[in-house]
N, C-alpha and C positions, 0 to 999 in steps of 0.2 A: 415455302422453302427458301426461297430469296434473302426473305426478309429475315429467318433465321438464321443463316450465314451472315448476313450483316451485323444482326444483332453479336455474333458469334467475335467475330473479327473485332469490332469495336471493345469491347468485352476485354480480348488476348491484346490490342493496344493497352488498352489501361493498365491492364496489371502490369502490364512490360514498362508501362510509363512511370506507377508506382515504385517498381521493382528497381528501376535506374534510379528515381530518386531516393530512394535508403541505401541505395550504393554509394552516392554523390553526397551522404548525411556526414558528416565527421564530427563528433567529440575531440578533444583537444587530446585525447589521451589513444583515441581511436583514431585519429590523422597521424599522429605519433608510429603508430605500431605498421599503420598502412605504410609510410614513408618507409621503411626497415625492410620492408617488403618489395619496393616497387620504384624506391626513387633511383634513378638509373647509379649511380655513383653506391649507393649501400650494392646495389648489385655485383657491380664489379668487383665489389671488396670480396663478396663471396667467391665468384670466378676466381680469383686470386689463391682464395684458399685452395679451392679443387686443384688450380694450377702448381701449389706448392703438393698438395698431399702425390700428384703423379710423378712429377720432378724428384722426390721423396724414394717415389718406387724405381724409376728410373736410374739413380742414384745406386740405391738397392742391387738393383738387376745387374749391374754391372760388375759384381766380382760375384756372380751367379753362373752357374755353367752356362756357354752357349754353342748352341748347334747349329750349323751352317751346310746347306747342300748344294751340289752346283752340278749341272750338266756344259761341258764343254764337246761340241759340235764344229769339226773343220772339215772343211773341203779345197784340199791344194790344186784351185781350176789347173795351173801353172806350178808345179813340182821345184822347190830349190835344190840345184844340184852343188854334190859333194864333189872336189878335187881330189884323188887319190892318187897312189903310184901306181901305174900298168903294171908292175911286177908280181904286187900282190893280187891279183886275177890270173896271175899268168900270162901277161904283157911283156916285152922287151923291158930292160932295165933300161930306167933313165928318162922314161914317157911317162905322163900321166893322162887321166883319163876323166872325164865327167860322169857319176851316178848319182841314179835319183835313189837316196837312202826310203823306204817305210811307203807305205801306199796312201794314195789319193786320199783316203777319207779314213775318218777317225772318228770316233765316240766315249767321250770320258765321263763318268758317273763320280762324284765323291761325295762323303761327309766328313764335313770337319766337329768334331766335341772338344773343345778351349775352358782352360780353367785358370783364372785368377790365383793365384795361390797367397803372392803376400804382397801389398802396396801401399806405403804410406801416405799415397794423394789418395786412396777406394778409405780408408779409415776416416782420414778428413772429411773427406766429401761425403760421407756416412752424419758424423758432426755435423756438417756444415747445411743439410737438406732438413735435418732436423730442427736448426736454428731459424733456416728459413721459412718454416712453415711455422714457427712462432711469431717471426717478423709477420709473415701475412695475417695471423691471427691477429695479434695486436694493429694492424695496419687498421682492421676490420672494424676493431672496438673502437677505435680512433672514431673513424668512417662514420659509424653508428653514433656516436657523441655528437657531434658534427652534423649529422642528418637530422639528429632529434633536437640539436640547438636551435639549426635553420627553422626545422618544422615551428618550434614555438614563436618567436622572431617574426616567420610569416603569418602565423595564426594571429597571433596579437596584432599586427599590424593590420590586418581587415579588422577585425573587432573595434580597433582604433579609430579605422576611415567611416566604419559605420554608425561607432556613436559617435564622432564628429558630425555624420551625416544626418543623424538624429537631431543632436543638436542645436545645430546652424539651424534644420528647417522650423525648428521650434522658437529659435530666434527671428527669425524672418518673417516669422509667421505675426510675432508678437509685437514686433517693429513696425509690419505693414498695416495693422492696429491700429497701432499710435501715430503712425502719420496718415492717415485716414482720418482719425477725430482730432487731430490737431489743424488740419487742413481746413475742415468744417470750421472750426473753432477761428482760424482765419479767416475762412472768407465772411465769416459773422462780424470781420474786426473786432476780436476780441484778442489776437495773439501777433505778437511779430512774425513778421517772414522769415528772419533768423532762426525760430524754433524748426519751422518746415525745411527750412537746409539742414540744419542739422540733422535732424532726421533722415534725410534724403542721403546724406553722406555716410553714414552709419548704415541704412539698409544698403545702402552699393556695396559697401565695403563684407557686407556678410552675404552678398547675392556671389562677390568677386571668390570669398571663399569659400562658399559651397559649391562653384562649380567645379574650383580644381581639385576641392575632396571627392565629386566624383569623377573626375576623370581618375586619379591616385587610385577610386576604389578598385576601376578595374585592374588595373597593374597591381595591387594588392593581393586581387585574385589569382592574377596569373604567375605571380612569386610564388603563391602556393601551393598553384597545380604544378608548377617545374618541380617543386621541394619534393612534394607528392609520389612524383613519377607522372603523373599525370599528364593528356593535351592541356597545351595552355588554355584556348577557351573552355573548356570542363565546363560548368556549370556544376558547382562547389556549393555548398549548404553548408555552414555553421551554426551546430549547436548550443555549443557553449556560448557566455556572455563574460566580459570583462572586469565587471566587478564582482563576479564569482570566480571566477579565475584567479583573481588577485586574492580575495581572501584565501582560497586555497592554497597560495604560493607564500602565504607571511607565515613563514618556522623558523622564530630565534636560535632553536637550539641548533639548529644547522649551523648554527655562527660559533657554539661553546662548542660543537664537537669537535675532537683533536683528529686530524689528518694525519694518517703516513703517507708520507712522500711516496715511498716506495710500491705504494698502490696504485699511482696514480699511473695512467695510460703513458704520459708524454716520459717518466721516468723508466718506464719498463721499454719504452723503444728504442732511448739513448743507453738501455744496459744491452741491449737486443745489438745493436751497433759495437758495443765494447766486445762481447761475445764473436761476435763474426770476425775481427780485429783480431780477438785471439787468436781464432781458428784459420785466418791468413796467415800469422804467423810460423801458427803450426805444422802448416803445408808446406811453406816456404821451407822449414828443418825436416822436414819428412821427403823433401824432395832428395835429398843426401842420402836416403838410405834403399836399400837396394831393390828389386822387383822381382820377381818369380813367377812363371805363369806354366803351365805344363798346356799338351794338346794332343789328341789322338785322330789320326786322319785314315780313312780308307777309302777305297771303291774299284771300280773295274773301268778297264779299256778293253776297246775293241777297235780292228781296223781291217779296213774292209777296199778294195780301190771302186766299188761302188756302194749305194747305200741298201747294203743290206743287214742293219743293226734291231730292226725289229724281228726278222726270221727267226725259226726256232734254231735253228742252226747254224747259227752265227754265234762265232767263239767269242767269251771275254775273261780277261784275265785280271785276275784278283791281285789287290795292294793294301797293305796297313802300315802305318806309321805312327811310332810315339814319341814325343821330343819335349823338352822343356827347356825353357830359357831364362836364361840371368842374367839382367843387366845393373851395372854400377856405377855409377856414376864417378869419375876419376879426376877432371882437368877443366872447370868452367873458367881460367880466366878472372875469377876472380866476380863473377855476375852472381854467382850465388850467394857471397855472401854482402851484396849489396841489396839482395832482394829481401835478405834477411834482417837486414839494418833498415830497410825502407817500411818494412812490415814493421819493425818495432815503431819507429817514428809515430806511424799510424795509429799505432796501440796506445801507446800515450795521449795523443791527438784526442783520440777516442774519451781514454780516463779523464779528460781534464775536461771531454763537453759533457761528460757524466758526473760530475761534479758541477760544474755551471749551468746543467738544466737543473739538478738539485735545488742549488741556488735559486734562480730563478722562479722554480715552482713555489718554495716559500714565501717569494716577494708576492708572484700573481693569487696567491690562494690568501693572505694575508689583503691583499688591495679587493680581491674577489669579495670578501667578506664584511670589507668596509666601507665598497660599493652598495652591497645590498643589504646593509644597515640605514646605511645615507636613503637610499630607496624606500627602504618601508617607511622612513621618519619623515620623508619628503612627503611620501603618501597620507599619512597623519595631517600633516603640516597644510599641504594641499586640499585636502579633503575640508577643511577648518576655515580652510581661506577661501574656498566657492561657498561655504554655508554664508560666511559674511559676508561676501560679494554679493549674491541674493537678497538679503536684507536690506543692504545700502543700495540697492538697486530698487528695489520694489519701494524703498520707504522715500528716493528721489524721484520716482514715477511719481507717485502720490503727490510729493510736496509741487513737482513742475504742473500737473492738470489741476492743482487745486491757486498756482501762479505763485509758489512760495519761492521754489529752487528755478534756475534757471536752464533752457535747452544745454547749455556748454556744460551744467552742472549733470545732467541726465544726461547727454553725453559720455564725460569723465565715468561713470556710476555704471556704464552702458560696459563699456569699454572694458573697466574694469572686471565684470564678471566676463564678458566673453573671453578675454584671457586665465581667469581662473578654472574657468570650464576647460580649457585645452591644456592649461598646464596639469589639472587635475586629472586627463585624460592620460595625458605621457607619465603623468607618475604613476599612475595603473599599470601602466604598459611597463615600465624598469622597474616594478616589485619584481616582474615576471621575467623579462629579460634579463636580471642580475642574479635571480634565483639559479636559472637555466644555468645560465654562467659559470658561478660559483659549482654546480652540480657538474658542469662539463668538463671543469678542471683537477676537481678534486675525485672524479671518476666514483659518481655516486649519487644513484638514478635510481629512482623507484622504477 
């Protein structure tokens, strides 16, 4: 039985071990959709919305009927007394006398029912909840642009450090190689000492960058458990691979398609800003016109000079009131219409950064686009230049153990593709990052 519960347990580990790891598995399209989900900032964006949609009702509820009850409870330990004339009691003329008017304790029951009737700031402010829950909508898409930019950004950037880290040990590997039979080859005296330093310099120099690619890896990782939502140390799996990624990310026609401005997120939230501009304005001229509110109030009193308001025989007497009020505004001074002239200022203010994000958006979506042309062609470009770096590498290998080229020459030839390998690694990585880009600006996401 023992040994079956052991078996048992071990068993409910694994699968829970399996289970975390395809949780922790991410596709770059699947990191994407998580982050939307989970990374703390998309969150908020949401909270925001909820917070407009209540605010909204709030807004609302306020030229809605409201009802209000109250029980007021006094007990005069110490009675204030009335000064009256002694005459009216039946006192000498020309005395007065001190009474305690009403008894010790008292019990007031009321309800108030209050109605809004007409108010040019409740109309506004009707406007002005609705605008705002637009503002936070678009805040959100913003938010979401932005989270799915990072996410790519972070994604590539581990795919980067790891096939750097590929790389490098493949280099290192092949390096420690050749200064192994070239060393032999030395102490045979058949080669200069000069070949073995160089050598020696060239492997330091790729031992020096492999280790800070992995220290970079892990901060790579932990960029994208933060983006994620995720703890930083997470234990994070990447599916996807970089030079598939990148071909997936080369579409010309992204480049010929014609953009509206007025699609684009950062235009719709400097209209979002002209709009609410407005609707200051509007408030500030609505503040001038008059208000109305009607109310009906009742309930019962009782008094007692001790407490006896729960008894069944204890008297209370009924009240109702109806009234409505008018106020109008007559004599600021001269403050209101400064507040009306401050609000215009504003409004213009507004127009003219809604035109200059316009502006603007056609400069960066134009540069967007001619960034990520430069990008693919780089990628082409690069790709062409580590083919031929390999070539003139492998064919200076050759020519140096056969004593034709010299170590300085296999060196240069060394050098050379190790840098085309990393540049050809970063132009993988800005297909991808100038694509995202272009995609975040022009608000147009698969």
């Amino acid at each position: 039985m023992k040994n079956k519960l052991i078996i048992f347990f071990s068993l409910l580990v694994s699968i829970t071990a399996i289970s975390q790891e395809e949780n922790n598995s991410f596709s770059l399209d699947a990191a994407i959709n998580f982050a939307l989900e989970n990374n703390r900032t998309a969150k908020n964006a949401s909270r925001d919305i909820d917070a407009a949609k209540e605010q909204k009702w709030e807004t609302t509820a306020a030229g809605l009927p409201q009802l209000n009850a109250a029980v007021d409870y006094q007990n005069s330990i110490k009675q204030q007394l009335q000064v009256v004339e002694a005459s009216a009691f039946g006192g000498p003329e020309g005395e007065y006398t001190a009474l305690a008017l009403g008894l010790e304790q008292s019990l007031i029951g009321s309800a108030t029912l209050s109605q809004l009737l007409f108010d040019g700031s409740y109309i506004v402010g009707l406007q002005s909840a609705k605008v705002y829950l637009e503002i936070s909508k678009n805040a959100k898409t913003k938010t979401d642009l932005e989270v799915r930019k990072a996410v790519v950004n972070a994604y590539g950037n581990v795919l980067l450090t790891e096939e750097s880290i590929a790389i490098l040990e493949r280099n290192k590997t092949a390096l420690q190689k050749n200064l192994d039979e070239i060393t032999k080859i030395y102490e045979n005296g058949l080669e200069e000492e000069e070949s073995v330093e160089q050598l020696k310099i060239t492997l330091s120099s790729i031992k020096s960058t492999l280790n800070n690619s992995i220290r970079l890896k892990k901060v790579a990782y932990q960029m994208l458990n933060i983006t994620l939502g995720l703890d930083i140390d997470n234990n994070t799996i990447l599916t996807d691979n970089l030079e598939t990624l990148t071909a997936q990310n080369i579409d010309l026609e992204i480049i010929d398609n014609p953009f509206n401005i007025e699609n684009t997120i950062d235009y719709k939230i400097a209209e979002n800003d002209k709009t609410s501009k407005e609707l200051l304005l509007k408030l500030e001229k609505y503040k001038n016109l008059p208000t109305l509110s009607a109310f009906l109030s009742g309930g019962y009193t009782a008094y007692s000079p001790e407490f006896t308001f729960l008894d069944s025989d204890q008297k209370y007497y009924g009240y109702a009131i109806f009234g409505a009020k008018l106020s109008v505004p007559v004599f600021t001074s001269g403050a209101t219409k400064s507040k009306i002239q401050r609000a215009k200022i504003n409004l213009e203010k507004a127009e003219d950064d809604l035109t200059e994000t316009e502006q603007q958006l056609k400069l960066q979506i134009a540069s967007a686009k001619s960034d990520y042309q430069f990008a693919i062609e780089e990628y082409t470009n690069k790709k062409e230049n580590l083919n031929l770096a390999e070539r003139i590498e492998t064919k200076n290998q050759t020519k140096f153990f056969e004593g034709i080229a010299s170590s300085f020459d296999l060196r240069q030839a060394q050098t050379q593709l190790y840098t085309a390998q990393q540049e050809f690694l970063q132009a993988m990585l800005n297909v991808i990052n100038n694509k995202v880009a272009l995609e975040t600006i022009t608000n147009q996401t698969n």
